[in-house]
N, C-alpha and C positions, 0 to 999 in steps of 0.2 A: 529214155536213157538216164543212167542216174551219177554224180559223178565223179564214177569211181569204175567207168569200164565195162558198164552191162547194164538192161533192164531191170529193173523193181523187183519183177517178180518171175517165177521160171514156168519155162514153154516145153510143152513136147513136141518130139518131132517123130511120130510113129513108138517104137517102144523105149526110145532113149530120153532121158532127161535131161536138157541142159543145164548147168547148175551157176549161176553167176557167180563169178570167181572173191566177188567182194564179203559174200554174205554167208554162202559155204563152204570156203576155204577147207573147213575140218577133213572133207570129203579128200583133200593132198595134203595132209600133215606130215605122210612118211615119204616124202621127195618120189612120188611115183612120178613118172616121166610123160605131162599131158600135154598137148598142141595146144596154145590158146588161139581160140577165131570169135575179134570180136566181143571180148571180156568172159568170155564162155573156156571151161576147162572141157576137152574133146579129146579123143581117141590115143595113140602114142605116138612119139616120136623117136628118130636114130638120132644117135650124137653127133654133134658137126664136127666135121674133120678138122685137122690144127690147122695154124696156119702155117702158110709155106713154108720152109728152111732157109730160104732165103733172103726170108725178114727178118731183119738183129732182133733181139729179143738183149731189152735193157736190163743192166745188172743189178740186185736187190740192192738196193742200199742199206750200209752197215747200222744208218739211222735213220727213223721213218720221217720221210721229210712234209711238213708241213708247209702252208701257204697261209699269209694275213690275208684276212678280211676286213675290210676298216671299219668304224662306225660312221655310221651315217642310216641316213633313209632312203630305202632301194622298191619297189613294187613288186605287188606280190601277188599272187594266182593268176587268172583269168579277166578278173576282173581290177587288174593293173593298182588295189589298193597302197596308199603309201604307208609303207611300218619303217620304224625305226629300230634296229639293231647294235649293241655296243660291241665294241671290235673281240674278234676272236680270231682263232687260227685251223685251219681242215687239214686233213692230210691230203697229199695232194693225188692220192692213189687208194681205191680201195685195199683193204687188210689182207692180205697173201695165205697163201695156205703156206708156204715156208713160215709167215711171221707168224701164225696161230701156231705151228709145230714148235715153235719156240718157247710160246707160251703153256704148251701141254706137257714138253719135256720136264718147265720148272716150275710146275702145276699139280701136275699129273690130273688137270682137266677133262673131262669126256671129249672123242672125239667125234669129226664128222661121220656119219658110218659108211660114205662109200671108201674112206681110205683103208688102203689095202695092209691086211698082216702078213706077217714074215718073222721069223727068229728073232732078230732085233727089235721088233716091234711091229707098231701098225703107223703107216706114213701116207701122204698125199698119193695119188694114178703118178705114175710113172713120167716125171717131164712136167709137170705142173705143178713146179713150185709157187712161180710167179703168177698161177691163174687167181684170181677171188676166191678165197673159202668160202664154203658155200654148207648147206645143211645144215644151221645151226641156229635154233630157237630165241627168239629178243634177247632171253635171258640169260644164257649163251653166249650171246654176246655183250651185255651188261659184265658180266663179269668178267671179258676181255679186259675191257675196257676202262674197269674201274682197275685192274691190274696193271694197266698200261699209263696207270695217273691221270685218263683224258675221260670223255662221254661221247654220245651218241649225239649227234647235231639234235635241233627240233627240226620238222620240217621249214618252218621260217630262214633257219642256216640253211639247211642243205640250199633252198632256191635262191639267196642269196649270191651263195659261192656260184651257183652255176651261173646265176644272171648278171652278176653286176647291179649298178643303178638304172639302168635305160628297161625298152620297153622287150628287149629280145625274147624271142623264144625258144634260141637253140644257143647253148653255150659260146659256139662259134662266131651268132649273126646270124646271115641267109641261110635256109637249106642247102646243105649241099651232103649230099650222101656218105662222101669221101670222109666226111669228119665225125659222121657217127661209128662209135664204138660194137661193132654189128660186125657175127660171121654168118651165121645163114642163119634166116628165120623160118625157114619149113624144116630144122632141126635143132632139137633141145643139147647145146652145147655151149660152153662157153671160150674168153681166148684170155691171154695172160694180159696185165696193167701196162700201161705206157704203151699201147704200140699204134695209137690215135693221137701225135700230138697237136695235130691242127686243128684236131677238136676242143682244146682247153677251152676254159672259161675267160674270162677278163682278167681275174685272177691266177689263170696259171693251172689250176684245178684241171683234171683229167678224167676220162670216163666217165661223166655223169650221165651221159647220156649212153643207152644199150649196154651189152654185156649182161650185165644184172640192175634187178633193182637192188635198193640200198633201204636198208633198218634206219625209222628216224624216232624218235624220242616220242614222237606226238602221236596221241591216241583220236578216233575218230568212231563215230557210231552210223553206220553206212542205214539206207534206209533198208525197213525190213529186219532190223537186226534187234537183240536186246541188250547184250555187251558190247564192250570195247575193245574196237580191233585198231591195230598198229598202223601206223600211216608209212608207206612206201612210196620211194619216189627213184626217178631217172629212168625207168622203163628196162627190158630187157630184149635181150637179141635173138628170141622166137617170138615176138610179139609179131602176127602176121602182116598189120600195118604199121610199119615203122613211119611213119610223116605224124601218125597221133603218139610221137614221142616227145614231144616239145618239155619244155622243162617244167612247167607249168602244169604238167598230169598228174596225177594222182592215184592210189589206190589201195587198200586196206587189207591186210594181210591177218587171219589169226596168230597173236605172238607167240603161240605156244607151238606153232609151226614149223617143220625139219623141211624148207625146200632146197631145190635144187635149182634155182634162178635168184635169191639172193642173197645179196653179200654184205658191207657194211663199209665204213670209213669213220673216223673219229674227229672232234673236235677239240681244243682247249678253250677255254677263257679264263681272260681276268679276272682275278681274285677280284670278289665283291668286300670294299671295305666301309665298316661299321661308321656312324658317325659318331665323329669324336677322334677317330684315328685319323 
């Protein structure tokens, strides 16, 4: 296993190819809808049904709320190294398909393509304001981002915010199921932000774990490959073993890729000032 979710190199199994999801990605660039088993892209799946009606579903806020991060030294991968990071801020929610429609209205940005047209235009599935936008290439969201005055964490932030300074592996502390951000994983769908809060981070920080992975800043060259692919993290909610979500995973997505599993969240920092000033 290599580590990033699959074997080195690809196996057959009678006339089908398995293709390891790190290395050719290319093969779901256009959000086709595939089961993963085992870092392997396999066969189709239905969309998972919403959740109940009888779960509130929290109001957008009129402004996207961010969470500190401090400076300090926090550990970092698998192998619990200690890095030092100076303080910054995350949002405390991945980016909304209402908050992207925001940004296309006074854009006129490309959108994602499963959003539906109509006379007035073309807008997010009906009821999913508040889901993660989703289908939209690094660069895509670069330029979110850079409109919205903020950036894309490195991977180093995003595990940060989710970790804290201690040794954890799941935003919350211990396993516990209840606090991962997950609706069914034997079906490729997602559910709207906020409605896991006892899964936060230390910080406050929400969804990092399931639902989608998330766009980070940091590029990675998986083995077997010749370019550089984008470093994703927080796991997604058809991943068929959800316990290998720990926050500490990893896995490499081509950036020039339209999926339909993930999504993104933004960072600020402090202005770096020159010396002399």
């Amino acid at each position: 296993m290599d580590g990033y979710g699959g074997p080195r190199a690809t196996e057959r199994k009678g006339r089908a190819t398995l293709i390891p999801w790190a290395a050719r990605l290319r093969k779901n660039q256009h959000g086709d809808p595939r089961e993963i088993h085992d870092g392997y892209l396999t066969g189709c799946c239905r969309r998972a049904p919403l959740p109940a009606a009888s779960q509130p579903i929290p109001s957008q806020p009129a402004q996207k709320e961010m969470v500190e991060v401090g400076a300090g030294e926090f550990y970092f991968g698998d192998e619990a190294e200690p890095r030092y990071l100076p303080r910054f801020w995350i949002d405390k929610y991945e980016v909304t398909n209402a908050e992207y429609l925001a940004y296309v209205k006074k854009t006129g940005a490309p959108i994602p393509h499963h959003w539906r047209g109509g006379p007035l235009g073309r807008f997010p599935p009906r009821g999913q304001q508040r889901w993660p936008v989703r289908y939209l290439s690094r660069a895509e969201v670069l330029a979110y981002v850079q409109w919205a005055g903020k950036d894309l964490p490195t991977e180093m932030e995003w595990e940060k915010a989710a970790r804290g300074t201690d040794h954890r592996l799941y935003p919350w502390g211990e396993w516990d199921k209840s606090c991962l951000s997950y609706y069914d994983h034997a079906m490729l769908g997602t559910g709207p932000v906020g409605m896991h809060p006892q899964g936060a981070s230390p910080y406050g920080v929400e969804d990092m774990l399931g639902n989608v992975f998330e766009w980070t800043k940091s590029d990675t060259s998986p083995s077997g490959t010749t370019r550089p692919y984008a470093v994703v993290r927080g796991g997604c909610d058809h991943s068929t073993d959800f316990r290998k979500l720990t926050l500490t995973w990893r896995n490499a997505f081509a950036p020039s890729g339209h999926y339909p599993y993930v999504g993104f969240r933004c960072v600020r920092r402090e202005p770096r000032h020159h010396k002399g000033q």
